[in-house]
GUTIMI-268156 format. One record per residue (C-alpha): residue in three letters; x, y, z negated. Coordinates in pm, whole numbers, plus 50000, padded with zeros to 5 digits. Each point is the difference from the previous one (the first is absolute). Layout:
BEGIN
AlaXYZ ...
END
This chain:
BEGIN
Unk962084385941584 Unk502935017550126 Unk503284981150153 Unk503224999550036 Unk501604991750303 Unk503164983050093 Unk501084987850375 Unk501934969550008 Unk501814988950309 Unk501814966649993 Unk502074989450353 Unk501774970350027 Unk503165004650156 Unk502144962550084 Unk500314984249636 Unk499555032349825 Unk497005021249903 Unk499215037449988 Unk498385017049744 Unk499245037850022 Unk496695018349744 Unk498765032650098 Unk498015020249821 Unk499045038049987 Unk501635029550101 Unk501974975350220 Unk502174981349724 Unk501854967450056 Unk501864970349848 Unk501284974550250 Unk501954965249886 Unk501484971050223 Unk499124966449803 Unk500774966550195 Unk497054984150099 Unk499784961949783 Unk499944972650284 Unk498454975049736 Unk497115023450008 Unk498434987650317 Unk500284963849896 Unk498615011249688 Unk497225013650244 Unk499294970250216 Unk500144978849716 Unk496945023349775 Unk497954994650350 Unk500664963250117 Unk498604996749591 Unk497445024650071 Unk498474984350327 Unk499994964349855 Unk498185011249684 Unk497145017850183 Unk497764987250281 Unk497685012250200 Unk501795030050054 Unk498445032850184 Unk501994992450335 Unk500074979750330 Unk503544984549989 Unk502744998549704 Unk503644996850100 Unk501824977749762 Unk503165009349915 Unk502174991549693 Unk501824974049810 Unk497914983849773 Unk498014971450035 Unk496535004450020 Unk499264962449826 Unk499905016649667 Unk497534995049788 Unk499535027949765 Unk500035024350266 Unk498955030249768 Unk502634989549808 Unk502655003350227 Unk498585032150089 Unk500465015749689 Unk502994987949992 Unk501005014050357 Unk498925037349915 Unk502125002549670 Unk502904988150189 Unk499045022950255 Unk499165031249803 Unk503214996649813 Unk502444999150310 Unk497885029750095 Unk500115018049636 Unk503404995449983 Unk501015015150344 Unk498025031249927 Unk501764999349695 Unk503215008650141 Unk502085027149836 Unk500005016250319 Unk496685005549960 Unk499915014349639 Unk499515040350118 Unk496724986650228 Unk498524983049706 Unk500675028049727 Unk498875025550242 Unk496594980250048 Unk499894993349650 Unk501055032249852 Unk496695013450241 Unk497934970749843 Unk500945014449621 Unk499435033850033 Unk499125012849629 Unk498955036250206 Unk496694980150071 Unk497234990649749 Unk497694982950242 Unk500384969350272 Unk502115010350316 Unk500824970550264 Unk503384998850127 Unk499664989950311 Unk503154982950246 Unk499255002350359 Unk502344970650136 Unk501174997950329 Unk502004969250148 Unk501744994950314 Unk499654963850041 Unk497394973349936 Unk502344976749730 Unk499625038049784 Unk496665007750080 Unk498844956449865 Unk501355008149656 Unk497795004449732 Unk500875035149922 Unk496805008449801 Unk501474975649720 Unk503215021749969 Unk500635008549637 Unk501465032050017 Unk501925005949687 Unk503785012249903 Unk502274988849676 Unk498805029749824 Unk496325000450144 Unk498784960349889 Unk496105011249896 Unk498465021350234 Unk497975014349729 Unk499255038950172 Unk496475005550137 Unk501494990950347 Unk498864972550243 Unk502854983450240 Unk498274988250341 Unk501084990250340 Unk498415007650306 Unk501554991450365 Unk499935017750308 Unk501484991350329 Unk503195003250147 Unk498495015850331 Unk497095028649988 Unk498765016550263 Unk501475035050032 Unk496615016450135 Unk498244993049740 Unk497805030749890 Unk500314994849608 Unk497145023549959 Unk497604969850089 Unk501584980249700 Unk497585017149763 Unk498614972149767 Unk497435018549828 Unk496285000350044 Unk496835011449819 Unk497204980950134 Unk499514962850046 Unk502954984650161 Unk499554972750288 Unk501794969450014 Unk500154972850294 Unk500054965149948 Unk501434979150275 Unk499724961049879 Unk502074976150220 Unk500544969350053 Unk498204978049703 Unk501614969150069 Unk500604986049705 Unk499405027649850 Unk497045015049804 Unk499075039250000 Unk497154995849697 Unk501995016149736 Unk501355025150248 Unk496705011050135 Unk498985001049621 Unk502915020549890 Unk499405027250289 Unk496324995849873 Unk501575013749651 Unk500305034950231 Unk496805004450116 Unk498935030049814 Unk503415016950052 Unk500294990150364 Unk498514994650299 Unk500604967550117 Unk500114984350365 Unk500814959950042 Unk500734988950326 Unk501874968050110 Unk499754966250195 Unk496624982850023 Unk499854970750212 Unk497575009650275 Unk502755026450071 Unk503035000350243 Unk503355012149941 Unk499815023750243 Unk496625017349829 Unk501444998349674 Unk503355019250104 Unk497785029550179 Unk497674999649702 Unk502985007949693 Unk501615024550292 Unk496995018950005 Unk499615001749644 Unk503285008949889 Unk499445026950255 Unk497215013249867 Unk499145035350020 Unk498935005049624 Unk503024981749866 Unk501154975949737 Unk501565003649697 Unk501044966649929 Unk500624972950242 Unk499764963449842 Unk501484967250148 Unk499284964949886 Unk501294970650121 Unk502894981850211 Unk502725023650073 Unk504124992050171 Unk502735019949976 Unk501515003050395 Unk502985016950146 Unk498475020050246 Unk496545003849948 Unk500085020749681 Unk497984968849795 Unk497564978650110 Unk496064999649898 Unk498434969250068 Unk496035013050084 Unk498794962850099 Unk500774968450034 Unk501405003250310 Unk500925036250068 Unk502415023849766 Unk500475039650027 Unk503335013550005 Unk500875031149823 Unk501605016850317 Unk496754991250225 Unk497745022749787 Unk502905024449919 Unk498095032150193 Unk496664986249811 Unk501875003149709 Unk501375030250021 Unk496855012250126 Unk498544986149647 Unk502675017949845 Unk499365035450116 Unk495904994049950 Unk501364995449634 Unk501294965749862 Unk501884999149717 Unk500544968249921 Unk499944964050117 Unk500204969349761 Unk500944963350154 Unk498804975449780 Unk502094971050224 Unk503294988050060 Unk503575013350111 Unk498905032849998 Unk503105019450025 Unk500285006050356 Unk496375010049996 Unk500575027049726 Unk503325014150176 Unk498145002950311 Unk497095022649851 Unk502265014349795 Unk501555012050344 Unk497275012450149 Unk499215020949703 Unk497544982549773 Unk500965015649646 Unk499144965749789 Unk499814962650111 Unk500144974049753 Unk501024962050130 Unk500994970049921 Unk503634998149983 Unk499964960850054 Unk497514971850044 Unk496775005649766 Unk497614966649862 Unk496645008150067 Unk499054997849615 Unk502835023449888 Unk499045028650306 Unk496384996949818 Unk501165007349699 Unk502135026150100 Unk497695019450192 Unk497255001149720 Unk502665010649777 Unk501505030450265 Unk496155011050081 Unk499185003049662 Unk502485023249931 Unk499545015750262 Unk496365009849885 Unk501315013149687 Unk501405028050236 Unk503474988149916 Unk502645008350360 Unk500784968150220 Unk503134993549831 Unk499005000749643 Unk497064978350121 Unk502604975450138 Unk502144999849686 Unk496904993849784 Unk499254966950237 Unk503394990249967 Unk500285001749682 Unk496784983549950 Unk501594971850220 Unk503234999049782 Unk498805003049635 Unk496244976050027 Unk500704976550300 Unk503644997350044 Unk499294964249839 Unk497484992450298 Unk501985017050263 Unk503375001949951 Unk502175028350168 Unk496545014850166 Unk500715034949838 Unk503095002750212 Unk497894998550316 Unk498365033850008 Unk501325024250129 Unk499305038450135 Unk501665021950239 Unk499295040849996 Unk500885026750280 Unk503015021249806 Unk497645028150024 Unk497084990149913 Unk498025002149684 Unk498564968749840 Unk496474990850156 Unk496974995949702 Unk496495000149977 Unk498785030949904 Unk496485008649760 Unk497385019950218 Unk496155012650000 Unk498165013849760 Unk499444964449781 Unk503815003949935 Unk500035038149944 Unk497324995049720 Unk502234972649859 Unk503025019350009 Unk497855021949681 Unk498644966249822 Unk502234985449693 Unk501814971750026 Unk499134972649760 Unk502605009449718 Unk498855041749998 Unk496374987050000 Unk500534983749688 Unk501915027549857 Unk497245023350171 Unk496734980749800 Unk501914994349716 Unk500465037949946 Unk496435009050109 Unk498824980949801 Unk502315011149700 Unk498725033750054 Unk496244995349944 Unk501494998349623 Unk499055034649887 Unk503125000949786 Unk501954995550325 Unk497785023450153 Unk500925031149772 Unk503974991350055 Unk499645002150368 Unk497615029249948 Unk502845018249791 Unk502854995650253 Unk497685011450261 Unk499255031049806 Unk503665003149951 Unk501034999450349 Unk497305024050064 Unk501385028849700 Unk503284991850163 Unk498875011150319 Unk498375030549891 Unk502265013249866 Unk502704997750259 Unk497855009950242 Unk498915034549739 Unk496254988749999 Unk500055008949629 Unk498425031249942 Unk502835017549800 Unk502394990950242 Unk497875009750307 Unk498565033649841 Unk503015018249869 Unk497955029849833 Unk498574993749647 Unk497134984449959 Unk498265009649639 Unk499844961749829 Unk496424995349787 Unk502654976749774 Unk501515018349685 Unk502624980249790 Unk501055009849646 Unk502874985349886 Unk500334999149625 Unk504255000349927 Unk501515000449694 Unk500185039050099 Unk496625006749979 Unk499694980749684 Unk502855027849876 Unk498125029350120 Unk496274991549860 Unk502194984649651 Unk498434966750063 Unk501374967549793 Unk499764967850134 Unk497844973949752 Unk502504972449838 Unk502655014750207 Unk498694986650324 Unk495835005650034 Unk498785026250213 Unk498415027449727 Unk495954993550155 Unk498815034049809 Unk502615012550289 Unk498544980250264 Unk496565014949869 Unk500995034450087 Unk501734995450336 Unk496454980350047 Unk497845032849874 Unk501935024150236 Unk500014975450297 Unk495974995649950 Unk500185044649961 Unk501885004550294 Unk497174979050158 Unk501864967950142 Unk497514973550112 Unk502364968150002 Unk502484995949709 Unk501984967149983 Unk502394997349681 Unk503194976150088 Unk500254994649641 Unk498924965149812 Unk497225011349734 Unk500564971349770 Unk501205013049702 Unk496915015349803 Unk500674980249675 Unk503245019949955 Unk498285034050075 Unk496304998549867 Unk499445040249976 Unk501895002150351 Unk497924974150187 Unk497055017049869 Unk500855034150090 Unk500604981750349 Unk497024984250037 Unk498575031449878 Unk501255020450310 Unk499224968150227 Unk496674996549899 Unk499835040350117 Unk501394992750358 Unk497764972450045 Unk496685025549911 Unk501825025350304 Unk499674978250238 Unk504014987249998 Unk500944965750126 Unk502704985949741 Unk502724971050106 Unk502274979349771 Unk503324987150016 Unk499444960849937 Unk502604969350062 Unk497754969450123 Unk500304963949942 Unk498234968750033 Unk500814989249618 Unk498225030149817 Unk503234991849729 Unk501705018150303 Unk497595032050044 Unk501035032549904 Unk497225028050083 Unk497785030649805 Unk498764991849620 Unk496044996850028 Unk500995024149680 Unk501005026550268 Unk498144999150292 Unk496834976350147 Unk500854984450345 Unk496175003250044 Unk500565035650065 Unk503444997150150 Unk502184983550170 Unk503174978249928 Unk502714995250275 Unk503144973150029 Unk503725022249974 Unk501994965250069 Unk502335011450303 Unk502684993950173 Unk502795021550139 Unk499684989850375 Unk496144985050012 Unk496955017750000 Unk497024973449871 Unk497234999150205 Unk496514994149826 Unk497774968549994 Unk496975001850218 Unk497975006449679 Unk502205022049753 Unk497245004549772 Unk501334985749782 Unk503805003850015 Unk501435028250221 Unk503605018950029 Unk499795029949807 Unk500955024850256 Unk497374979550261 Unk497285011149785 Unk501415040949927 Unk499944998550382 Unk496884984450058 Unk497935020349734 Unk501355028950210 Unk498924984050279 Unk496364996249816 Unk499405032649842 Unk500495020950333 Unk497544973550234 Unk496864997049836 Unk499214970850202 Unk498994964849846 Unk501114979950320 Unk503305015749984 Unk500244987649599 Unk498614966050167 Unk502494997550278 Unk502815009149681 Unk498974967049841 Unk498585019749690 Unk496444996749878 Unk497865034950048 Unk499845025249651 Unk496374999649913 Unk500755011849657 Unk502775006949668 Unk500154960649894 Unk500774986450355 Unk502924974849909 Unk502735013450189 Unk503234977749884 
END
């Protein structure tokens, strides 16, 4: 899914704050809004609520800080009540009218009625100062006076990066796609009061789509053993693509964030900053810290070059990092990028367990290299090839329900028809007809005679009650057909009307009767139907259909019928001229078999 991408820089500057979007081709809008100093009481306030609500948090030591009194009793409560006060001081400074181009430019790209599928717009954010970088900027709801419903097909999300990255960074190692099983390390800390069973069972989830390596604290090993051993790995010659933290975790001032390994021994960020890097150029692409206060920890990565790293943006309850990580890894083996993955657990967080853990979808939080693309898991082998040709539930039930339709042998003729219409179609743009492909004349063995009121003029023949064909007439034409030896004569004429021409049907039956004795093959002009009310064909009077044959004229302008598997019975008229044809020049039985017409033994073969 394709992105849009904005770059947001907010810098803090004395009591005011400065806001300047850039997007392609190098535009800008910059405002000066004054920065709300109720908005960092609003802040301490959410997290003094926040701390004494949860226990057991993911990290070693909690600073309390605040003014509210920790004997209350309905501590979720007061929580709730914390982040609405919060969120509004902090929706109302981003409200500013200062700020009304930034939001209608980001919403004007989140509306854009160019695009008929789903588009991200994504806001890389960028803040000079830790009180920016706390807020909870991923619960900023970007909209204008006249832009209330973002209703387009775009998706607002935030993503950090940090304020310092290393300028030698070669960006062509920030390549997050793969095609073959991807490897992820697991480094489990410090378990103290902690437990790693859901996390080990979430990674677990990833088995078949990655390769995965545990290694962490065991308590026959030392400190010392344990720091060598994750060096070593994260060093590792084949590479990782995903490097995994769980457990205890500090933000510190100097150390780039704190990992606490063991009960008595933690890992700074800057003391495994080459083995890092190291990891980096073997091929990382993204790290996940499923502990506490990981800010620092993310901006320090982030520094070094890591594209993605996804942290804890404040102190994490063991139950609620469980549940988040499920949630984040099974989106992420949907094949869904990092950041949707961490919206989806979010969300999940927010909209089914806000009740059991208030404010926890404000926690998350990911920060991306400006120039890199977002990390996912990506299909590979053959298994997934194959896949990529099976239906999906919904077109296999669409797929048996029409194969299954089509053993219908009703259904089977229409499909058979547009078939054989795409294929005369074809034929004769392409000038595989043979009168368009052989230009000279080609003598036809088909000879019609076409009886006009003209020739009626010129041989002074009357028409019967003003409107029958005169069959004496019909006789003749007959005789001098049968003299000028034709072997196939089909009459397009309904035969019906012997009762109001006795001597004429006889005289026609007469010179019928005489083409049958040379050897002539005879078809009539009939209209079939079911009802026999409905049937119009030859008068027994005239002619015997034992002797000769009787062929449907219904038509229509643009179709051409095909015949029934067995037209012995009922067959287009012009079929059966064509087919006689066919007949009289092969004298083969097992072409007259393969026809779907019985073999003439003799005269009173039924031939209707």
């Amino acid at each position: 899914m394709k992105s849009k991408i904005f770059h947001l820089k907010v810098i803090k500057i004395k009591s005011g704050c400065n806001f300047e979007l850039s997007w392609e081709n190098g535009k800008t809008i910059a405002a000066i809004v004054d920065y709300p100093q109720d908005l960092d009481q609003g802040y301490q306030d959410w997290k003094h609520a926040y701390i004494n609500c949860y226990r057991d948090l993911r990290v070693i030591k909690i600073k309390k800080s605040g003014s509210i009194p920790s004997s209350k009793k309905d501590h979720a409560g007061f929580l709730r009540e914390a982040e609405a006060r919060f969120l509004s001081l902090f929706d109302r400074w981003l409200r500013d009218g200062e700020l009304y181009e930034i939001r209608e430019e980001i919403a004007k790209a989140a509306t854009d009625s160019s695009s008929n599928r789903r588009y991200w717009v994504d806001i890389i954010l960028t803040c000079n100062c830790p009180e920016l970088t706390r807020l909870p900027w991923e619960a900023w709801e970007i909209s204008t006076t006249t832009r209330t419903n973002l209703s387009g097909f775009g998706t607002i999300r935030i993503a950090r990066v940090s304020n310092t990255i290393h300028a030698g960074i070669s960006h062509d190692k920030i390549i997050p796609g793969i095609r073959r099983r991807a490897r992820v390390l697991a480094i489990l800390g410090d378990e103290k009061g902690l437990d790693f069973k859901e996390d080990r069972k979430a990674l677990a989830h990833l088995s078949k789509l990655a390769e995965i390596k545990f290694i962490g604290w065991q308590p026959e090993k030392d400190s010392s053993t344990l720091k060598q051993e994750i060096v070593k790995e994260i060093t590792n010659p084949r590479g990782w693509d995903i490097l995994f933290f769980a457990g205890h975790s500090n933000e510190t001032a100097f150390t780039g964030g704190e990992l606490h390994i063991a009960p008595d021994a933690s890992l700074g960020i800057n003391e495994i900053k080459q083995s890092l890097q190291q990891g980096i150029a073997n091929g990382l692409k993204f790290a996940i810290f499923n502990s506490c206060d990981g800010i620092s920890i993310a901006e320090s990565l982030i520094a070094l070059g890591l594209p993605q790293v996804a942290v804890m943006a404040e102190p994490i309850h063991n139950q609620v990092a469980q549940v988040f990580i499920v949630q984040f890894l099974n989106s992420l083996a949907e094949y869904k990028d990092v950041h949707e993955a961490l919206r989806d657990a979010c969300a999940f967080l927010k909209d089914q367990q806000n009740l059991t853990y208030p404010s926890a979808y404000l926690i998350p939080t990911l920060f991306r290299h400006p120039q890199s693309v977002l990390f996912r898991l990506e299909p590979f082998g053959l298994g997934h090839s194959l896949r990529n040709w099976l239906p999906t539930k919904k077109e296999a039930l669409w797929l048996s329900a029409w194969l299954t339709v089509s053993l219908i042998p009703p259904v089977q003729d229409l499909l058979l028809e547009f078939r054989l219409l795409l294929q005369a179609g074809y034929r004769e743009v392409t000038q595989q007809v043979q009168w368009q492909a052989n230009p000279s004349p080609v003598q036809s063995p088909v000879r019609l005679v076409q009886i006009d009121n003209k020739s009626l003029e010129q041989d002074n023949v009357k028409l019967v009650d003003g409107r029958y064909m005169d069959y004496g007439y019909l006789a003749s034409i007959l005789d001098k057909l049968v003299t000028s030896n034709a072997r196939i004569i089909g009459f397009d004429y309904i035969l019906d009307q012997d009762k109001q021409q006795p001597d004429n049907s006889k005289q026609l039956r007469q010179s019928i009767t005489e083409a049958i004795n040379r050897n002539t093959w005879l078809v009539w002009a009939a209209i079939e139907a079911e009802h026999p009310a409905d049937y119009y064909g030859v008068s027994a009077q005239i002619a015997n259909l034992n002797q000769t044959m009787e062929g449907d004229i219904t038509t229509y302008d643009w179709y051409v019928e095909l015949p029934s598997n067995k037209c012995d019975q009922s067959c287009p008229f012009s079929y059966l001229l064509v087919l006689s044809y066919c007949l009289r020049n092969q004298d083969s039985g097992t072409t007259q078999l393969a026809m779907g017409l019985p073999e003439l033994q003799d005269s009173n073969q039924k031939f209707r």
